[in-house]
C-alpha positions in Angstrom: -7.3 -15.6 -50.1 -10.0 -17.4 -48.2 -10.3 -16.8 -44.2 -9.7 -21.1 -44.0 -6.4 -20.8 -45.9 -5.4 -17.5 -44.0 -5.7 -19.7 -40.6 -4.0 -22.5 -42.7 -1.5 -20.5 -43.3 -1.1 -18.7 -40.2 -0.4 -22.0 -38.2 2.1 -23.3 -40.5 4.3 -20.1 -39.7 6.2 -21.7 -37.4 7.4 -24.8 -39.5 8.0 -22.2 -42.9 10.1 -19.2 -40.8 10.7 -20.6 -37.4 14.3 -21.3 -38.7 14.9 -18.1 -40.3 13.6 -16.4 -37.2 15.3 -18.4 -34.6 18.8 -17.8 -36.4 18.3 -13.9 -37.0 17.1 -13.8 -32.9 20.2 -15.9 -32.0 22.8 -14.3 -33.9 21.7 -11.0 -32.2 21.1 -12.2 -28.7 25.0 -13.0 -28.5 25.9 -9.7 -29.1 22.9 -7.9 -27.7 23.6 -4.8 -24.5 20.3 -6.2 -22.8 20.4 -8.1 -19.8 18.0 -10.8 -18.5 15.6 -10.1 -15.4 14.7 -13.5 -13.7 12.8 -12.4 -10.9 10.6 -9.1 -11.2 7.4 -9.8 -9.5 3.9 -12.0 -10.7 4.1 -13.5 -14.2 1.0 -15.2 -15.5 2.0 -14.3 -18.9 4.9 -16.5 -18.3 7.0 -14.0 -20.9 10.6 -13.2 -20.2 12.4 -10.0 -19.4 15.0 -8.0 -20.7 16.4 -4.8 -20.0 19.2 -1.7 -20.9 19.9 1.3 -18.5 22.7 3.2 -19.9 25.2 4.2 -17.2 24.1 7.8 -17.3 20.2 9.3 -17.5 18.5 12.0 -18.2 16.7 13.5 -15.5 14.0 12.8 -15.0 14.5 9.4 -15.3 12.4 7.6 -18.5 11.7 3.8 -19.7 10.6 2.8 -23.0 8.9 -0.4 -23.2 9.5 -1.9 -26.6 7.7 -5.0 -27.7 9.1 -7.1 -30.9 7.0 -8.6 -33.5 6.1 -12.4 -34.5 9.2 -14.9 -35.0 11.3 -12.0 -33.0 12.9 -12.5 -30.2 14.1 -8.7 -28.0 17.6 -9.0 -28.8 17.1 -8.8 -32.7 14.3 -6.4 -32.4 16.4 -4.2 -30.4 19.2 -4.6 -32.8 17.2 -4.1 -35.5 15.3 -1.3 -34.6 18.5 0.5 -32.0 16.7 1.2 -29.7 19.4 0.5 -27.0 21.8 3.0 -29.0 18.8 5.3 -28.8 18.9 4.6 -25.0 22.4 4.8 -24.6 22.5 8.2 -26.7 20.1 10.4 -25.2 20.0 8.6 -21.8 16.7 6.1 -20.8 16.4 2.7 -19.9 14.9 0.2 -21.9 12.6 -2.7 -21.5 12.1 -5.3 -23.7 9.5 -8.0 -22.9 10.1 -11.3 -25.0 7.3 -14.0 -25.8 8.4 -17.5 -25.4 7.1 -20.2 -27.9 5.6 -21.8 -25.1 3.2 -19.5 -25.3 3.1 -19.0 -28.9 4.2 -20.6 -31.6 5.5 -17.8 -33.7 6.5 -15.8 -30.7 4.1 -13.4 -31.2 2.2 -11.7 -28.1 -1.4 -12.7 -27.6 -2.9 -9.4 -28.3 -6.6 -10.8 -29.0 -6.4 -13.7 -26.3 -9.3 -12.8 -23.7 -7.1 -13.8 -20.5 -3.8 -11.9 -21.8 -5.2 -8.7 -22.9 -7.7 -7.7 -19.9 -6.4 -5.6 -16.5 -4.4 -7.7 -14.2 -4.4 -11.1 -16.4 -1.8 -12.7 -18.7 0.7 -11.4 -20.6 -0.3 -7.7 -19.6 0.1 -7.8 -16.0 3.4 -9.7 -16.8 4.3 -6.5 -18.6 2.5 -4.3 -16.1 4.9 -6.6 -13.2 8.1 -5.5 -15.2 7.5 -1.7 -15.7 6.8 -1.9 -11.8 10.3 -3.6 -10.9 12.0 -1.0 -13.4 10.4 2.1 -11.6 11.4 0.8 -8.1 14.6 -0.5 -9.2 16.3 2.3 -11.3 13.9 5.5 -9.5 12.5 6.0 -12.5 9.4 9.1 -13.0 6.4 7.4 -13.2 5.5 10.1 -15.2 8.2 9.4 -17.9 7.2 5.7 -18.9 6.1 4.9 -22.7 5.6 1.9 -25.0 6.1 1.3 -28.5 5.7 -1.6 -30.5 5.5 -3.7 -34.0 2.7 -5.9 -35.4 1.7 -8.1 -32.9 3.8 -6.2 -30.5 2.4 -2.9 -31.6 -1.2 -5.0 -30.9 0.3 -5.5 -27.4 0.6 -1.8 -27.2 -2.4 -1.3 -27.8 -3.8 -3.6 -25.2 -1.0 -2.1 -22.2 -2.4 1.7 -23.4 -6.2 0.8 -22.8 -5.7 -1.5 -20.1 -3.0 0.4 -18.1 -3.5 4.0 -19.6 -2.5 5.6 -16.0 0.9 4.1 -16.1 1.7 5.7 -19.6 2.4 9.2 -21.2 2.4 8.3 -24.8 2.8 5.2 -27.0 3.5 4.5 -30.6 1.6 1.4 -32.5 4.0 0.6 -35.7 1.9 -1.7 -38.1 -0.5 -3.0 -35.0 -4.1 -3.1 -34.5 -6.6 -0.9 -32.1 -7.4 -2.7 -28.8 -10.9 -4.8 -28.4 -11.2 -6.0 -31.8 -10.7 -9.9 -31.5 -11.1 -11.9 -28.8 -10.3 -15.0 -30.7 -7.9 -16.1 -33.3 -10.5 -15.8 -36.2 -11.7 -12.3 -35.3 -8.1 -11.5 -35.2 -6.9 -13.0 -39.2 -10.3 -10.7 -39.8 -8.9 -7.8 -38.4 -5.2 -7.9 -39.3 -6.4 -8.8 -42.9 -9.4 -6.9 -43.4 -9.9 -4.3 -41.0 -13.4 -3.6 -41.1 -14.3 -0.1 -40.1 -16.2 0.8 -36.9 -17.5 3.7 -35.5 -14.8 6.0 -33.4 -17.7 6.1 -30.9 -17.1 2.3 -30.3 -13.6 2.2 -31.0 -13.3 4.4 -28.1 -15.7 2.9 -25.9 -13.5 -0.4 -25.8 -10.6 1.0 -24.2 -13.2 3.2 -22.0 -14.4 -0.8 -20.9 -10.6 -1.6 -20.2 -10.4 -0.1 -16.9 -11.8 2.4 -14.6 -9.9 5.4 -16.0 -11.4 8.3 -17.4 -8.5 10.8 -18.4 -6.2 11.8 -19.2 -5.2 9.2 -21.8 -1.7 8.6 -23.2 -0.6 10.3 -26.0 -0.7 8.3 -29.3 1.9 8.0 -32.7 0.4 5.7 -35.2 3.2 3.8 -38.3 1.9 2.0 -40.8 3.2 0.8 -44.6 0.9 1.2 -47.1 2.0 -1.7 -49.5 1.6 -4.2 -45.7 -0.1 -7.5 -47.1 0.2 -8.7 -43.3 -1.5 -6.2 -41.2 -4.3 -4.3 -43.7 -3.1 -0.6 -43.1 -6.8 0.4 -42.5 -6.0 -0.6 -39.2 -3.5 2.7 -38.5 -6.9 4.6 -39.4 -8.7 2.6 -36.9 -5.9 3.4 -34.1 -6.4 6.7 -35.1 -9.9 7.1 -35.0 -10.2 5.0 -31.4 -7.7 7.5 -29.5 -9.0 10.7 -31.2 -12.6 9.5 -29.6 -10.5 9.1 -26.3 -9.1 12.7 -26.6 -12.2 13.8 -28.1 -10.4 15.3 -31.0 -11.7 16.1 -34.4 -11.4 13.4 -37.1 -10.2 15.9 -39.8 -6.6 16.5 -38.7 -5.0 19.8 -37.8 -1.6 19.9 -39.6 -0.9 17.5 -42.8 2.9 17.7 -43.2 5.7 15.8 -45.3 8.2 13.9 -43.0 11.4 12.4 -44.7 9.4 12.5 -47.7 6.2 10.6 -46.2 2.9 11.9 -45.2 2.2 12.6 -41.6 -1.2 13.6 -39.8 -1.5 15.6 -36.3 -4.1 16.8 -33.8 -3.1 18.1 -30.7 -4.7 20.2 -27.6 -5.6 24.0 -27.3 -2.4 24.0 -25.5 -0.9 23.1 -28.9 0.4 19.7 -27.9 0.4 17.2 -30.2 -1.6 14.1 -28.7 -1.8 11.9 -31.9 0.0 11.9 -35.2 0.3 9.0 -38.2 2.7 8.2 -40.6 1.8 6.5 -43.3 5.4 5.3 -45.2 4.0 5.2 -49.1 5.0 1.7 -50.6 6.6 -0.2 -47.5 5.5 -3.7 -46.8 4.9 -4.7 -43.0 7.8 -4.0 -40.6 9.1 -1.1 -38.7 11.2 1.6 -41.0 14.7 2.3 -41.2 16.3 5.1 -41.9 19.0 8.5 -40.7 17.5 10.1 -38.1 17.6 14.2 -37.8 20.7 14.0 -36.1 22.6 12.5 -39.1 22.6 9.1 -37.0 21.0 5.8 -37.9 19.8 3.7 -35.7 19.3 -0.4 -36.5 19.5 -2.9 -39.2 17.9 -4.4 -42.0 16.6 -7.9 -41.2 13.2 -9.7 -41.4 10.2 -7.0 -40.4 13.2 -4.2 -40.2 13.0 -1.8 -43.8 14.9 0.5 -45.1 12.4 3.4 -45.8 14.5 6.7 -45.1 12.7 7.8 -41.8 13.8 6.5 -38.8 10.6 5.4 -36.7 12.5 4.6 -33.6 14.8 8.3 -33.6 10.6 9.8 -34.4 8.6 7.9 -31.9 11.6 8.9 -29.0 11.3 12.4 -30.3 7.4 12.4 -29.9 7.9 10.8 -26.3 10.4 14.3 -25.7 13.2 11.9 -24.8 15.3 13.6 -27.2 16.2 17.2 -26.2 19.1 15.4 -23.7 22.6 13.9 -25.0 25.1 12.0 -23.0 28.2 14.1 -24.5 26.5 16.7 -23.3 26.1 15.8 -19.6 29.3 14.5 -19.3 30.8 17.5 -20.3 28.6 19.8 -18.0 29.5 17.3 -14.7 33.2 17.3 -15.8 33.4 21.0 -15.9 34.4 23.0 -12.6 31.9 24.8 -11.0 32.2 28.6 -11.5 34.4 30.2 -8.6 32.0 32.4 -6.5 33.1 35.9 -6.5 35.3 37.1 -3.2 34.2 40.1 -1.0 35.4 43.5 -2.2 38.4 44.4 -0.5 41.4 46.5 -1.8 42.9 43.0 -3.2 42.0 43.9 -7.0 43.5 47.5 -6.6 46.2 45.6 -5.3 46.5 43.1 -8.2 46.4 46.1 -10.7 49.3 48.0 -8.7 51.3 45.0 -8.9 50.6 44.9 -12.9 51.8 48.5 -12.9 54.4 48.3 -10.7 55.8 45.7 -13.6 55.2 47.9 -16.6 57.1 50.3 -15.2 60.4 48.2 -15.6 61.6 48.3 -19.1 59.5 46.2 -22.0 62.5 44.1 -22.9 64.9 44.1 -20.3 68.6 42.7 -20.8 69.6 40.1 -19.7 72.2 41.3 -16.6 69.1 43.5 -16.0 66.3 40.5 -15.4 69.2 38.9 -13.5 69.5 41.9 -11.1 65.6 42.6 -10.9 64.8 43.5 -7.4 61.4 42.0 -6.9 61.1 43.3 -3.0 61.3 47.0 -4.6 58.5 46.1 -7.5 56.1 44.4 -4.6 57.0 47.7 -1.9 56.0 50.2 -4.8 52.7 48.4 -5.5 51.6 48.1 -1.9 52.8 51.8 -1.4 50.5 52.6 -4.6 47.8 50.4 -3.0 47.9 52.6 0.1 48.5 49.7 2.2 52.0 50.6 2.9 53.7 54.3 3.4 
């Protein structure tokens, strides 16, 4: 397919899906745990804001920032992908940004648009505005705050890493694209359908021209379908290649292991911390996989861009941002239980405790009845404080 029909195409989107979309975001939105922000701060990206905080949180406090994909809206991409029963489970608040049509047709983020992707401009300070208002608002670590997201909104991730990499500690790209490769819409149909290889040397050196920050950079957890006709998947290898320049890592990986069944790739530090990893799902078209996590859970639904694959990306990407070590059955149970009595000073009250227990068993093991009735407890106490030496 030629470049002119792929732009053809691409702007007749809206009038073939829209409908389809708009019905699948609708449907969710009614039933959907997030809850609108109207007023958090600038927003030249004029996108909209949702949010989840579960009513209890791990400590210390973390925030995902999850951005949805083209024809999306962050109710069904949250419902799809669960990441508010994630939250809810193991105890972080959620941020969901949503593009309005306004803006784009398809309701994709504008992750090759020159004004929306640099520092402090367009949709990316609008996201930048919202992490901010979440921090303040809910005392979150600013330490603790991480972003994941699919095709155009994994592109968006890419853009928030390199253009805000001090606010992040890791981030996950699910069938996105590296940051700085289109600043237009025709560099970006050549990208997302071709993916022409660069040098890791100038991968890097675009998000080193993002902002003023030299190190250290976010961690990085790359997704990508192999069968995806939308997004080329030589673009997970270009992700790859960008932030193992940034973390001046090898290109060979360290560890090659089997994940659910699909291959993943790791580097990490001489600390032993893993600081990138990719999946590559064998045979999966474009859109974020589906599947039972570790803990025999499953998290999301089928729908459009949302595949059942057996892994569960969202469970794997929280588990490579450490968010799931804490449980909320858990924590309720440790705050519900009493604290531990705290041991009283030594004084002759235990000897007198075990007197008393004597004193008792001295009486016959199975009294009668007219006995128990004619028990003398004075004389049983009077023995045991005389045994206690407390009395004479």
């Amino acid at each position: 397919m030629s470049l002119t029909r792929n732009i053809d195409l691409l702007r007749r989107l809206p009038k073939l899906d829209g409908l389809r979309f708009a019905e699948f975001g609708r449907s969710a939105d009614t039933s959907s745990p997030l809850q609108e922000v109207t007023s958090f701060g600038d927003n030249p990206g004029n996108l909209r804001m949702f949010s989840f905080v579960p009513a209890q949180l791990q400590k210390p406090r973390a925030l995902v920032v999850v951005l949805h994909g083209c024809g999306q809206t962050a109710a069904s991409y949250d419902l799809g992908a669960g990441w508010s029963t994630l939250a809810e489970h193991y105890g972080f608040a959620l941020l969901m940004p949503e593009q309005q049509r306004a803006n784009n047709g398809n309701t994709c983020f504008n992750w090759f648009s020159p004004e929306d992707t640099a520092r402090d401009s367009g949709e990316a300070r609008s996201v930048r505005e919202m992490i901010a208002h979440m921090t303040e608002t809910h005392r979150l670590d600013p330490r603790r705050i991480f972003i994941t997201g699919l095709s155009a909104g994994g592109g968006m991730t890419s853009v928030m890493l390199a253009t805000y990499p001090e606010v992040f500690a890791a981030g996950a790209v699910i069938a996105g694209l590296p940051y700085g490769i289109a600043t237009n819409l025709r560099e970006a149909l050549d990208g997302m359908f071709h993916s022409p290889a660069r040098p890791a040397r100038e991968l890097g050196d675009l998000v080193r021209r993002a902002s003023n920050h030299r190190g250290p950079w976010p961690k990085m957890s790359v997704w990508h379908g192999s069968a995806d006709r939308t997004v080329n998947p030589g673009n997970a290898n270009e992700i790859v290649k960008q932030w193992l320049d940034l973390h001046d890592l090898p290109e060979l990986p360290m560890a090659e292991t089997n994940v659910d069944g699909y291959p993943r790739q790791a580097w990490w530090n001489k600390d032993g911390e893993t600081l990138v990893e990719s999946y590559a799902i064998t045979e999966m078209a474009h859109g974020t996989p589906l599947g039972i996590a570790d803990n025999d859970h499953r998290y999301g639904v089928e729908g459009a861009f949302l595949i059942e694959a057996g892994i569960s990306s969202s469970y794997h990407i929280a588990k490579f941002f450490g968010l799931t070590g804490w449980i909320a059955d858990a924590a309720k149970t440790a705050e519900a239980k009493p604290a531990a009595p705290s041991k009283p000073p030594l004084t002759s009250a235990p000897h007198l405790a075990r007197s008393i227990r004597a004193a008792v068993a001295e009486e016959p093991a199975e009294p009668k009845r007219e006995e128990v009735r004619g028990l003398d407890l004075g004389q049983i106490i009077t023995r045991a404080l005389t045994a206690a030496g407390l009395m004479k």
